[in-house]
Wavefront OBJ file of the C-alpha trace (Angstrom):
o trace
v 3.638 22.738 1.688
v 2.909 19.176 -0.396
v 3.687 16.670 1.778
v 7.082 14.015 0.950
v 7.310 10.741 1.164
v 10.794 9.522 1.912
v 12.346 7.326 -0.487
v 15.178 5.658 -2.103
v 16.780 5.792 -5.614
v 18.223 2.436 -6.347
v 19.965 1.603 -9.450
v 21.228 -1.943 -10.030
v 24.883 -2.115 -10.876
v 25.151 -5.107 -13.548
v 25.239 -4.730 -17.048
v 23.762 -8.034 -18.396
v 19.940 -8.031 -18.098
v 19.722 -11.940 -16.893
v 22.277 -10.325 -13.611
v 20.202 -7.565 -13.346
v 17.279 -9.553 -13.228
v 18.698 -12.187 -10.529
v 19.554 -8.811 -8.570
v 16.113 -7.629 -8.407
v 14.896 -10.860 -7.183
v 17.459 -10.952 -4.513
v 17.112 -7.202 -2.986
v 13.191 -8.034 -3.347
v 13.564 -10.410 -0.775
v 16.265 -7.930 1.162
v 13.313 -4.903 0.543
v 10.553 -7.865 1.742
v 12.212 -7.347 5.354
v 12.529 -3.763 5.551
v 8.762 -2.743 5.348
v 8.667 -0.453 2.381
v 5.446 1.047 1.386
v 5.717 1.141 -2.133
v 7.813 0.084 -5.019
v 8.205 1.912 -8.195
v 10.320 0.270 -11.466
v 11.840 3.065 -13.560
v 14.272 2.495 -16.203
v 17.297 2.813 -14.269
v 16.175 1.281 -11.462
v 13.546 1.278 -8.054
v 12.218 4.050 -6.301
v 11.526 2.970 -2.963
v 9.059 4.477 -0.790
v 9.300 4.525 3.156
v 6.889 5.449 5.968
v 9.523 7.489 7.530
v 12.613 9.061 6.837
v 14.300 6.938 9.454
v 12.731 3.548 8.528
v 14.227 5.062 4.785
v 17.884 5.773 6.450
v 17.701 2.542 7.999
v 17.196 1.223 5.040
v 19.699 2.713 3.303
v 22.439 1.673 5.232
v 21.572 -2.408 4.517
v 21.970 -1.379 0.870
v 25.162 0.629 1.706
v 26.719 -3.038 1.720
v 25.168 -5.050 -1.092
v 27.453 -4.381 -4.233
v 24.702 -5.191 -6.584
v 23.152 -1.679 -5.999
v 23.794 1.938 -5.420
v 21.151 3.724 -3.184
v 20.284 7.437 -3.143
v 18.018 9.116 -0.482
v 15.556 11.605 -1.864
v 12.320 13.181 -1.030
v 9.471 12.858 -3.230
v 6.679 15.623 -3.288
v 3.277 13.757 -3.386
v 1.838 15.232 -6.402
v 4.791 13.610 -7.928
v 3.731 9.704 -6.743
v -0.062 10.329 -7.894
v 1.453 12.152 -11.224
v 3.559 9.497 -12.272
v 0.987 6.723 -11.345
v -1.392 7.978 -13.665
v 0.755 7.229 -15.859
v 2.698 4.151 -15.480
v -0.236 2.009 -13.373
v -2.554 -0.051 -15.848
v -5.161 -2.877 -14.983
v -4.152 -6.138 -13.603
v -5.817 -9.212 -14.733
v -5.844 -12.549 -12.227
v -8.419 -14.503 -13.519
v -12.329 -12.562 -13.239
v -10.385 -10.242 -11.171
v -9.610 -6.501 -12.656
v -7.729 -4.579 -10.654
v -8.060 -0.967 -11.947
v -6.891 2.796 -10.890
v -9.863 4.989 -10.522
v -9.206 6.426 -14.132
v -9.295 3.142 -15.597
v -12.150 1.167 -13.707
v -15.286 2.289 -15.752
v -13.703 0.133 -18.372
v -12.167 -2.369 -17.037
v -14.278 -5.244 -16.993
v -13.637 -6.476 -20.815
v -15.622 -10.439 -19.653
v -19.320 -10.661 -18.450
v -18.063 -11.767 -15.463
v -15.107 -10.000 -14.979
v -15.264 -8.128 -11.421
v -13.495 -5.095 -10.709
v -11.908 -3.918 -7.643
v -10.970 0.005 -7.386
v -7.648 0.422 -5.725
v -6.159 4.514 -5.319
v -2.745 4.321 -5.886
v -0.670 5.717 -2.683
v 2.424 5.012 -0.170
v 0.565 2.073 1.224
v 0.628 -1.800 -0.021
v -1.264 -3.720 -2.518
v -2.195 -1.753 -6.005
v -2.548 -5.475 -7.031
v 0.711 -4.867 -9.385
v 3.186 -7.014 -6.945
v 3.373 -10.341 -7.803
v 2.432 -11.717 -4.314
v -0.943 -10.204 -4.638
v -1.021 -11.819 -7.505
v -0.739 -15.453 -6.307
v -3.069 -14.744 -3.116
v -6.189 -13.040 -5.797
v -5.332 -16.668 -7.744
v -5.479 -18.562 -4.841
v -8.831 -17.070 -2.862
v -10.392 -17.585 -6.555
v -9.286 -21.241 -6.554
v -11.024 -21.662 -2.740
v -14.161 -19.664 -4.169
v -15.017 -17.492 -0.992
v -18.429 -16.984 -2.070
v -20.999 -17.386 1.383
v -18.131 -17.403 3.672
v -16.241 -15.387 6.023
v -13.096 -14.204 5.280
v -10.160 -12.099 7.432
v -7.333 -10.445 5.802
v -4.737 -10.099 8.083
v -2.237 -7.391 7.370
v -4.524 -5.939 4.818
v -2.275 -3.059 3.034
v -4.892 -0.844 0.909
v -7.626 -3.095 0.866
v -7.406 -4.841 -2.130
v -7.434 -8.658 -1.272
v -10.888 -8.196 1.667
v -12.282 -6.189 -2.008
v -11.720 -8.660 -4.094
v -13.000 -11.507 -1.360
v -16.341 -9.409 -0.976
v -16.634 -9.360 -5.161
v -16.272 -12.811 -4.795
v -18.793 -13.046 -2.695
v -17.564 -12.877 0.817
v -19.565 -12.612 3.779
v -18.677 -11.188 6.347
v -15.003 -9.974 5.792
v -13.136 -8.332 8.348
v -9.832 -6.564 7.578
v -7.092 -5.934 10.035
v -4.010 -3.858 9.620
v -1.753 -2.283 12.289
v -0.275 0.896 9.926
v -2.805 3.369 10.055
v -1.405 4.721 6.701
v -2.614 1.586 5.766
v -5.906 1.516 7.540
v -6.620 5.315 5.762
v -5.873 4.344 2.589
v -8.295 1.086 3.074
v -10.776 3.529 4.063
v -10.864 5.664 1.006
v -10.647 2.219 -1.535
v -13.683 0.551 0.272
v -15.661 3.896 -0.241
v -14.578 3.876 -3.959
v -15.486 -0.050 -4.220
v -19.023 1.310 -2.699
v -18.023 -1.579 0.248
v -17.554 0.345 3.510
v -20.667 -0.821 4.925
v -19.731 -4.789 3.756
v -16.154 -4.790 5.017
v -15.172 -4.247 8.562
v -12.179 -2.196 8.473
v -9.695 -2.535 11.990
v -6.755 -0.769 12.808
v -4.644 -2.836 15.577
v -2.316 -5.397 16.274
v -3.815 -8.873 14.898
v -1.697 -10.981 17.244
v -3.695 -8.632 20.406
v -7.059 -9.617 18.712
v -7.755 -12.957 20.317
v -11.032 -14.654 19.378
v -10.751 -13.842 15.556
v -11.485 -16.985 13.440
v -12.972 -17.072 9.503
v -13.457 -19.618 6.926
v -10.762 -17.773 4.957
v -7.767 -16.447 6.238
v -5.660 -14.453 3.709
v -2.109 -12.753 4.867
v 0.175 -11.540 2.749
v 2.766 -10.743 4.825
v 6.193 -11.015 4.823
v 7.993 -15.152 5.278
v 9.677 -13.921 9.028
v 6.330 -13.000 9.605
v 4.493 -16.118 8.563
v 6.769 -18.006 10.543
v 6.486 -15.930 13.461
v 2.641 -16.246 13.642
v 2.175 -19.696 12.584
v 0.036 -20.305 15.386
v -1.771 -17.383 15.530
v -2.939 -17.583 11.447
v -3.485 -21.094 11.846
v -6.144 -21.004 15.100
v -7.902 -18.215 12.831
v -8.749 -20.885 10.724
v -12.187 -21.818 11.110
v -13.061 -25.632 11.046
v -13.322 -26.563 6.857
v -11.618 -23.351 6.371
v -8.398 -21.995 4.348
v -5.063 -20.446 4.996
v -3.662 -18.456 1.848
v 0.216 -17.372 2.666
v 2.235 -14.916 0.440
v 5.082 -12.318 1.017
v 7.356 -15.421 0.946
v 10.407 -16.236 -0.946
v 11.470 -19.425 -2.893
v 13.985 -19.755 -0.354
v 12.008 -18.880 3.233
v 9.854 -21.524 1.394
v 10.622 -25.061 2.886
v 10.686 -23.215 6.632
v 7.182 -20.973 6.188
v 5.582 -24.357 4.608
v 6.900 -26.792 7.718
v 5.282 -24.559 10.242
v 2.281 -24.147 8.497
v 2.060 -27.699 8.031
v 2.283 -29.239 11.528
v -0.866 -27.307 12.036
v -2.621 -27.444 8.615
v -3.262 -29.612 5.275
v -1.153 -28.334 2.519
v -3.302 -28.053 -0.757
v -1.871 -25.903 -3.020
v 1.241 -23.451 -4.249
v 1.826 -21.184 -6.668
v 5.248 -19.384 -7.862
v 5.608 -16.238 -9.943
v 9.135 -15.320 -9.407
v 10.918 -15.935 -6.620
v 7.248 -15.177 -4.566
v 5.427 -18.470 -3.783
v 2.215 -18.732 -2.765
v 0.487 -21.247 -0.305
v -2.820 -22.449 0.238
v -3.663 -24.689 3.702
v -6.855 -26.154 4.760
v -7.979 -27.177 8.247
v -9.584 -30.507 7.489
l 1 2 3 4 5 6 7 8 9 10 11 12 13 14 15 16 17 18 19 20 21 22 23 24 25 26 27 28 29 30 31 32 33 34 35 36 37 38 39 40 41 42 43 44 45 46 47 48 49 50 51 52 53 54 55 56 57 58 59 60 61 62 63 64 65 66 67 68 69 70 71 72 73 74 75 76 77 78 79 80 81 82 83 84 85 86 87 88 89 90 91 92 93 94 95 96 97 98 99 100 101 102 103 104 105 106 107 108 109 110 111 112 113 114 115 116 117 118 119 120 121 122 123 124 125 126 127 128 129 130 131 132 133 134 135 136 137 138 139 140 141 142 143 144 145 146 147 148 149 150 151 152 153 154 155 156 157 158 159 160 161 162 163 164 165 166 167 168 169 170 171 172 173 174 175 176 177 178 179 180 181 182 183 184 185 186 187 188 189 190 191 192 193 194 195 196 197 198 199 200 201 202 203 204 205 206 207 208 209 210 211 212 213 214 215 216 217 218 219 220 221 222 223 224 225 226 227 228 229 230 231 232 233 234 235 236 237 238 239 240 241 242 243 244 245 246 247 248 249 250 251 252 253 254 255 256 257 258 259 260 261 262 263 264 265 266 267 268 269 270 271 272 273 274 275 276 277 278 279 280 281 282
């Protein structure tokens, strides 16, 4: 029997495209919090993919009381998600960085130096299609990672530690604490050709004392950023960089002020209602 992935139907209940649009950014943020593994936009809607069917019912129930939406439970075979993300997922362009589907990656670099990451789409994070990866693969190319050591905390699929090492990176070390996550890591670092460059870790990076890089990248969620403040910010290797995403316009001004007793502020980026942060330890 194909295995299902537990998800949501959710259809957004305004009419006027400029409500329905302020909607999506809202339940974004609402979604942010309760650690879905993948997002997909269809015409009427989200389909929103859990880990579990309960982390899905839990899930459900916050939506139960937000008028904005109606949410459906469903089960979704998995030779439906890689079916349908043939053909929906394209490239993604953030500066020299392609991010490509296997199916699309022999042609993807279009620039001399255009460099290409590989990313399978499946339940976990990070095809490079959500806007916060977005802002961080902007922000690490700003820093220029190239003969330095970088740790992506919270590392989804893989794709922010790839696109680090095709920057250049050395070493790079990343850390997640799914091990959905971790698996699906595995298989893009084999695809990228990179297993032997990147350390891969499965485990709690709060538990993992001692870890320090010249560039730290975590695109996590903003309750987590604040949580862990500390934590990112002693990862930080003297010289080195912070770059923060997973955080909303409005968890802004709190994310920023605890990053910022402990770090420089040097740069931010918005697309949407995502921001994304850049801190140096001077």
């Amino acid at each position: 029997m194909p295995k299902q992935w537990p998800a949501l139907d959710v259809r957004f209940t305004a009419a006027a495209p400029d409500e329905r649009a302020s909607d999506a950014d809202r339940l974004a943020a609402v979604l942010d919090d309760l650690r879905p593994t993948a997002i997909e936009e269809r015409d009427e809607g989200w389909r929103v993919f859990f880990g579990s069917a309960a982390e899905r019912d839990a899930a459900g129930r916050v939506l139960a009381g937000r008028a904005e939406v109606d949410a459906s439970p469903l089960d979704v075979p998995d030779e439906d998600w890689a079916r349908r993300s043939q053909e929906a997922l394209g490239t993604v362009r953030v500066g020299r960085l392609v991010v490509a589907p296997p199916w699309l990656a022999q042609g993807a670099a279009e620039r001399p130096d255009d460099l290409v990451v590989t990313i399978l789409p499946s339940m976990g994070f990070g095809t490079g299609h959500h806007q916060t990866t977005r802002l961080c693969l902007a922000l690490l190319q700003g820093r220029n990672p190239a003969g330095l050591s970088v740790l992506d905390v919270g590392s989804g699929s893989g794709v922010l530690a790839l696109a680090a090492w095709r920057l250049g990176a050395a070493p790079v070390l990343a850390v997640d604490d799914d091990a959905d996550a971790v698996a699906a890591a595995g298989e893009n670092l084999e695809l990228n050709g990179a297993a032997a460059a990147i350390t891969l870790r499965h485990g709690d990076f709060r538990l993992m004392p001692g870890l320090a890089a010249d560039v730290v990248l975590a695109n996590l969620t903003g309750t987590l950023l604040l949580r862990q403040a500390g934590t990112l910010a002693a990862a930080v290797a003297p010289g080195g960089s912070l770059i923060a995403s997973g955080l909303t316009l409005d968890e802004e001004a709190a994310v920023s002020g605890a990053l910022g007793l402990l770090l420089s502020p040097v740069s931010r980026l918005v697309e949407g209602e995502w921001v994304g942060l850049r801190f140096d330890r001077r």
